[in-house]
N, C-alpha and C positions, 0 to 999 in steps of 0.2 A: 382314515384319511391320510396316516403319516406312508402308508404305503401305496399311493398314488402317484404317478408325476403328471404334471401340466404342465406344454409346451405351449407359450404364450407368443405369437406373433403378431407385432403391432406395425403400422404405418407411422410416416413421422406425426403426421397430423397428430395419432392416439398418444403418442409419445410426449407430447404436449401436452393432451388432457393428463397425463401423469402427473409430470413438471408442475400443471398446476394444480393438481391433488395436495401434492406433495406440500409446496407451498402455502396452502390453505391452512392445511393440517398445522404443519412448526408455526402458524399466525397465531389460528384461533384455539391450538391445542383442544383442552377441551370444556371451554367456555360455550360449544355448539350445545351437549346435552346432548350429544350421541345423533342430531339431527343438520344434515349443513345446513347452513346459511343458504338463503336467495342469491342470487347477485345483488340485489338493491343489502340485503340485509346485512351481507358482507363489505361493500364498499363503507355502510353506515359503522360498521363495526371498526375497520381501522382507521377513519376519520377521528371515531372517538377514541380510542384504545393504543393505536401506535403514541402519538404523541404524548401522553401520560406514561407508556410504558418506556419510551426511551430517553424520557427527563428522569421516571423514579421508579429503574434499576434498581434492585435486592441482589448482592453478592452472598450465595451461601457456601459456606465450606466449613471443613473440620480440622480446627489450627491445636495444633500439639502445643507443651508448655513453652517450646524456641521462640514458638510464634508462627510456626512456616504451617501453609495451608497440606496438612498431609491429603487432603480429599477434596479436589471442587465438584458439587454435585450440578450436574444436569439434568436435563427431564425429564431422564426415563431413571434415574437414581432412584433406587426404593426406600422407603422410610420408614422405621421402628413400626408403623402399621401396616406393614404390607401392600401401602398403594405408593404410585409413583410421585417423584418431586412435582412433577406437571398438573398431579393433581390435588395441589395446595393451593391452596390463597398467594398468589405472588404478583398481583398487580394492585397497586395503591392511588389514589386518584392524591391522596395526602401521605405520606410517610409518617407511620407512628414515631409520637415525641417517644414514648419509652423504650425504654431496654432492659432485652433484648427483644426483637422485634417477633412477634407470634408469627407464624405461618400454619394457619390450623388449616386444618384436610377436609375438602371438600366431598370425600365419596358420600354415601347413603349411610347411617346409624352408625358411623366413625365417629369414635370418643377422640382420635389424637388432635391435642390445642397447640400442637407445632411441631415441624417439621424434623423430624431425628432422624441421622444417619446414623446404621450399624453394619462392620464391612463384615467381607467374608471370610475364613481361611480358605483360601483359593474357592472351591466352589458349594465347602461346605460353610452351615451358619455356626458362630460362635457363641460357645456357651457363657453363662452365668455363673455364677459361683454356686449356684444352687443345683448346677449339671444340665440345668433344662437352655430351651436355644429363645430364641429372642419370639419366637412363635408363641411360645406356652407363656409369655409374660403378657400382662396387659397393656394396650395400646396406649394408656392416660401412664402420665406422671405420678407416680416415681416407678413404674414398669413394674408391679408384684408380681411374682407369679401368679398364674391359675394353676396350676395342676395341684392334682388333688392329693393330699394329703405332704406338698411343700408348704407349712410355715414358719421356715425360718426366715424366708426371700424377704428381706425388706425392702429390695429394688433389684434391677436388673445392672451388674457390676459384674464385668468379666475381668478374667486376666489374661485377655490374649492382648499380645504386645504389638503394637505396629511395625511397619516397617523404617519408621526412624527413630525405633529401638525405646521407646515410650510405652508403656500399659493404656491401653484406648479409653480406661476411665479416666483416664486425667487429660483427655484430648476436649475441646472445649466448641460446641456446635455454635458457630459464629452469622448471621444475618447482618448486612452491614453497607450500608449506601455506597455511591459512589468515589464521596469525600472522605470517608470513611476508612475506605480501604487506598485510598493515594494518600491519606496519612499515615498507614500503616508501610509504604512505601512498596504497594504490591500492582502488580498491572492491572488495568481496567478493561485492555481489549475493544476492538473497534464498534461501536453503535451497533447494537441489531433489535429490527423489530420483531424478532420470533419469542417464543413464551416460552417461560420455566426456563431461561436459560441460564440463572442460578450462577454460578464461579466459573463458567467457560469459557475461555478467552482466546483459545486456539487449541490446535492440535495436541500442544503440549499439556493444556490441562488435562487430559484424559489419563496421563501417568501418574504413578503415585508422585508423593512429595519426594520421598526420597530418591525418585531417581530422573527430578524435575530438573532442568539448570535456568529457567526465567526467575525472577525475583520472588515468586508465589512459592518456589521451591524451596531446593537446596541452594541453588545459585550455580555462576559458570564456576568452572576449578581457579585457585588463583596461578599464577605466575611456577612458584614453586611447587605447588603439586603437580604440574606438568615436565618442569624441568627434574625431577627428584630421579634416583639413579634407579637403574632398570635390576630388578630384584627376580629369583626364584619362582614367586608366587604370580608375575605380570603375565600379561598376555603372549603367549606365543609367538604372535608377530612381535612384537618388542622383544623380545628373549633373542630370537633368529636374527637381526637385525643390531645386534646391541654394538657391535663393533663398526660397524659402519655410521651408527648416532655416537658412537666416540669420536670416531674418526671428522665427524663432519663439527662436535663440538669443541677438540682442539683445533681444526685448522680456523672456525671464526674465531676463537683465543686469541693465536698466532698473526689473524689478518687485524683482530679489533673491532671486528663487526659482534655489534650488538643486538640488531634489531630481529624479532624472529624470520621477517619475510627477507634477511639479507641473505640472496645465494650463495652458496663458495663454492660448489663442485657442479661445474655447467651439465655436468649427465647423471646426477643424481636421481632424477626421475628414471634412468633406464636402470643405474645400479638396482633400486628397490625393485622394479620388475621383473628383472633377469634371475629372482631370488626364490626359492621355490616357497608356496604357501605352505600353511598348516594342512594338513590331509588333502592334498593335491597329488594325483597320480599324472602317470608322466602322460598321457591324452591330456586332461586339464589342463597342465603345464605350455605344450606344446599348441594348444588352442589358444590359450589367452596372449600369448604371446607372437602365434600369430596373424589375430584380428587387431593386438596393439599395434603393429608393424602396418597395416592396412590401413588404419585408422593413419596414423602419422606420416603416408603416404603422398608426395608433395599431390597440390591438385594439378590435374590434367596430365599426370605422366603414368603411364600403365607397365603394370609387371613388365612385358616382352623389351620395352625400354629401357627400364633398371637389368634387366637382367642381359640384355645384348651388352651393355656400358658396364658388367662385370665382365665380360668375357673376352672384350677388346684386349690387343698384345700392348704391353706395356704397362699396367698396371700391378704385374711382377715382373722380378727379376729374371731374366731370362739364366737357365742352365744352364754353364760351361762344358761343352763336353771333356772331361777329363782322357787324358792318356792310357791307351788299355796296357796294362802290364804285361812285362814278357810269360808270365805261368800263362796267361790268355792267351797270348800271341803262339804259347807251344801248342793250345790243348786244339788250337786250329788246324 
């Protein structure tokens, strides 16, 4: 089948029954059983269901010793068993008083009694101490191995490191209400009634923690990491540019302007343009600069305009014609 194509052409009408495919699906995820819903059976379903699910919301993620959520999982997140976050226990008509809050797995003769995140190294699975990968352990607490002839595994304990330089055993799978986590001083993200939506709060949860900047994260940079002096090891544009950020932050010194939106060089925006980029050959160069000039274009006045209104007399100096010398005057 993977070497097949199908070229799908729909009307808008179909393209709606999509939209509402789609729709269905991120509602009732897979609380169906693999069968939809009626319409009657469907409307009955988020009469009762939305409003329990968007009063008690479950925040899950994976918060390093900082505290900072290095992982918000979502619903298609896979879980120490091999099935997805979506397909967990994640809707509570009561919120468990204890802690930590179980989110055991719904598939068929799944032993997991809650929900474990284990990442990847990029697209391969991380091992155990034991060499074997989170596959060959078992699904129930405390993760032994199966494979045949490991008994040393008393759990599943890797040493691969995170990316905010932490070992992922000491990273702590967190479940956690809504009041819960606004004490923790982290975002909660706008109401939604879709399912297994778990720690996802925008766009930006989908990056790791460490390279987050909302509060769930790392956070914005402060004041001085942005002002800190332009080094070897920066970015290329900052390297290329470094005398022109001097230039502009002695003259607010010299004026007293402190604020960062205060201007001081009215053409600062054309200096940085007129600068060549990093691996920009000279087409690139000469394009971008001039669709810039197009775009900044006053409105309603066209090329043949600007360019008759260069070529008008007067707008240079007009040549003197100088005296021809007498060697000229002989060789005549």
């Amino acid at each position: 089948m993977g070497d097949k194509q199908y070229h799908l052409k729909i009307d808008g009408s179909n393209a709606k029954a999509v939209d509402e495919y789609l729709e269905y699906h991120r509602i009732v995820g897979e609380d169906d059983g693999g069968t939809p819903f009626s319409p009657e059976e469907y409307e009955e379903y988020k009469q009762k269901i939305l409003p329990m699910r968007m009063k008690n919301r479950l925040y899950t993620c994976l918060v390093s010793p900082t505290g900072m959520d290095c992982k918000l999982v979502g619903p298609e997140t896979p879980c120490f068993c091999k099935h997805r976050y979506k397909q967990h226990k994640t809707d509570f008509e009561n919120i468990p008083e204890e802690r930590p809050i179980k989110l055991p797995c719904r598939a068929a003769k799944c032993k997991c009694a809650s929900y474990h995140y284990v990442p990847l190294n990029g697209s391969q699975p991380i091992r155990c101490k034991c060499k074997h990968t989170a596959d060959e352990h078992n699904e129930a607490e405390p993760f032994v191995c199966k494979k045949a002839g490991c008994t040393k595994c008393t759990g599943f304990i890797s040493p691969f490191t995170c990316g905010c330089g932490t070992a992922i055993s000491k990273h702590t799978m967190i479940v956690e209400t809504a009041d819960e986590r606004e004490a923790r001083g982290h975002p909660l993200g706008e109401a939604t009634p879709y399912a297994a939506m778990g720690g996802l709060t925008g766009f930006s949860s989908l990056a790791e923690g460490n390279m987050r900047l909302d509060p769930s994260g790392r956070g914005a940079p402060n004041r001085g990491f942005l002002e800190q002096s332009v080094t070897a090891d920066d970015n290329p544009f900052l390297r290329a540019n470094v005398h022109a950020i001097k230039a502009h932050q002695m003259e607010k010194n010299k004026q007293g302007l402190t604020g960062p939106d205060d201007e001081v060089f009215d053409d600062i925006t054309e200096r940085v343009s007129s600068m060549r980029r990093p691996g920009e050959d000279d087409m690139e160069y000469y394009e971008r600069r001039y669709q810039e000039k197009q775009k900044n274009r006053p409105a309603g006045v066209k090329r043949e305009d600007l360019d008759t209104k260069r070529l008008q007399s007067g707008n240079r100096a007009a040549i003197e014609d100088k005296p021809k010398s007498s060697r000229t005057q002989q060789r005549k």
